[in-house]
C-alpha positions as CSV (number, residue, x, y, z in Angstrom):
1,X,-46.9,-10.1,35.2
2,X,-43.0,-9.7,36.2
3,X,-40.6,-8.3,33.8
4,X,-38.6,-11.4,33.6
5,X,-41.7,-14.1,32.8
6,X,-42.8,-11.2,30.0
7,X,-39.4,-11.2,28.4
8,X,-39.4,-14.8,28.5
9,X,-42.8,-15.4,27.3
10,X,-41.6,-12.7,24.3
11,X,-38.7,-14.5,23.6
12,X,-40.1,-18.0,23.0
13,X,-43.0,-16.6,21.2
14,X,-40.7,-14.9,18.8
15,X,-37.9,-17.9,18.4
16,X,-40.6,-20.3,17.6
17,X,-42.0,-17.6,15.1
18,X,-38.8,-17.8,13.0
19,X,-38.5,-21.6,13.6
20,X,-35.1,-20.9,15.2
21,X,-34.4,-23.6,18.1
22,X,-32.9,-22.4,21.4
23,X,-29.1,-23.4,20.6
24,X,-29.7,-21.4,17.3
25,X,-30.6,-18.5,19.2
26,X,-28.1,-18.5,22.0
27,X,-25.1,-18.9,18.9
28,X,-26.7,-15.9,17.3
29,X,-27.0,-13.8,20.8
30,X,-23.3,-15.5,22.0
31,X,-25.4,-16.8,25.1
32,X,-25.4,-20.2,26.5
33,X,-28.5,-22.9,25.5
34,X,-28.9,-22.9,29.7
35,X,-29.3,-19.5,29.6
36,X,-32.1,-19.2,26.8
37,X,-34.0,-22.0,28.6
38,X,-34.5,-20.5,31.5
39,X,-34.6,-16.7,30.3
40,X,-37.7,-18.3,28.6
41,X,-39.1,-20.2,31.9
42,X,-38.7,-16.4,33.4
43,X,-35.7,-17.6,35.5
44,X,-33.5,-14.8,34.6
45,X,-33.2,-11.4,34.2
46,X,-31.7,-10.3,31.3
47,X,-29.2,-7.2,31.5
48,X,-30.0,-4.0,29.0
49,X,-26.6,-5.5,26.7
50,X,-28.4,-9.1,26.8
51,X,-31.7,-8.0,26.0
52,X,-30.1,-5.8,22.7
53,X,-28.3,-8.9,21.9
54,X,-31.1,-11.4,21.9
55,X,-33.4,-8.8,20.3
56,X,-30.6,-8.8,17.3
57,X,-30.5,-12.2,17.0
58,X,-34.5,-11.8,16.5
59,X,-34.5,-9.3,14.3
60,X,-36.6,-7.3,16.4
61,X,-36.3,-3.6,18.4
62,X,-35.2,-4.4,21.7
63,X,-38.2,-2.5,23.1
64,X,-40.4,-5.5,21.8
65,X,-39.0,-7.8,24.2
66,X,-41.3,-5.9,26.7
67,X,-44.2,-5.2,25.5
68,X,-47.2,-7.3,26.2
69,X,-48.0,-9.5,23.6
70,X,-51.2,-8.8,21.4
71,X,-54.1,-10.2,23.0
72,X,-56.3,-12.5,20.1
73,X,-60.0,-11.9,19.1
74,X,-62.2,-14.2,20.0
75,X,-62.9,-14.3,16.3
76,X,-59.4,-15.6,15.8
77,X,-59.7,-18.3,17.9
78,X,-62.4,-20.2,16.2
């Protein structure tokens, strides 16, 4: 998977977690709405500063914005 569609995919996966919308996000990480959009369609790639900056507005490591995302059980899918 590229780097930019993983960071993306984290992204989303953690906004939506905390029930934050994308303009909430991109206040808290002084980024445009545009640019969380399509950071999260894996249309950008987000500098070392950006990525510390939307990992704060997260609350998360910026390290986590990397990593492949836990795969589920089957047994959790039922």
């Amino acid at each position: 998977m590229a780097i930019e569609v993983l960071v993306g995919r984290n992204v989303r996966r953690l906004r939506k977690g905390r029930e934050m919308t994308q303009e909430g996000l991109a206040e808290r990480a002084e980024v445009s709405q545009q640019y969380v959009s399509d950071l999260e369609r894996g249309r950008n790639n987000p500098t070392i500063l950006q990525l510390q900056k939307l990992a704060t507005a997260l609350g998360v490591r910026p390290h986590e914005l990397l990593l492949e995302p836990p795969k589920r059980s089957s047994a959790q899918n039922t």
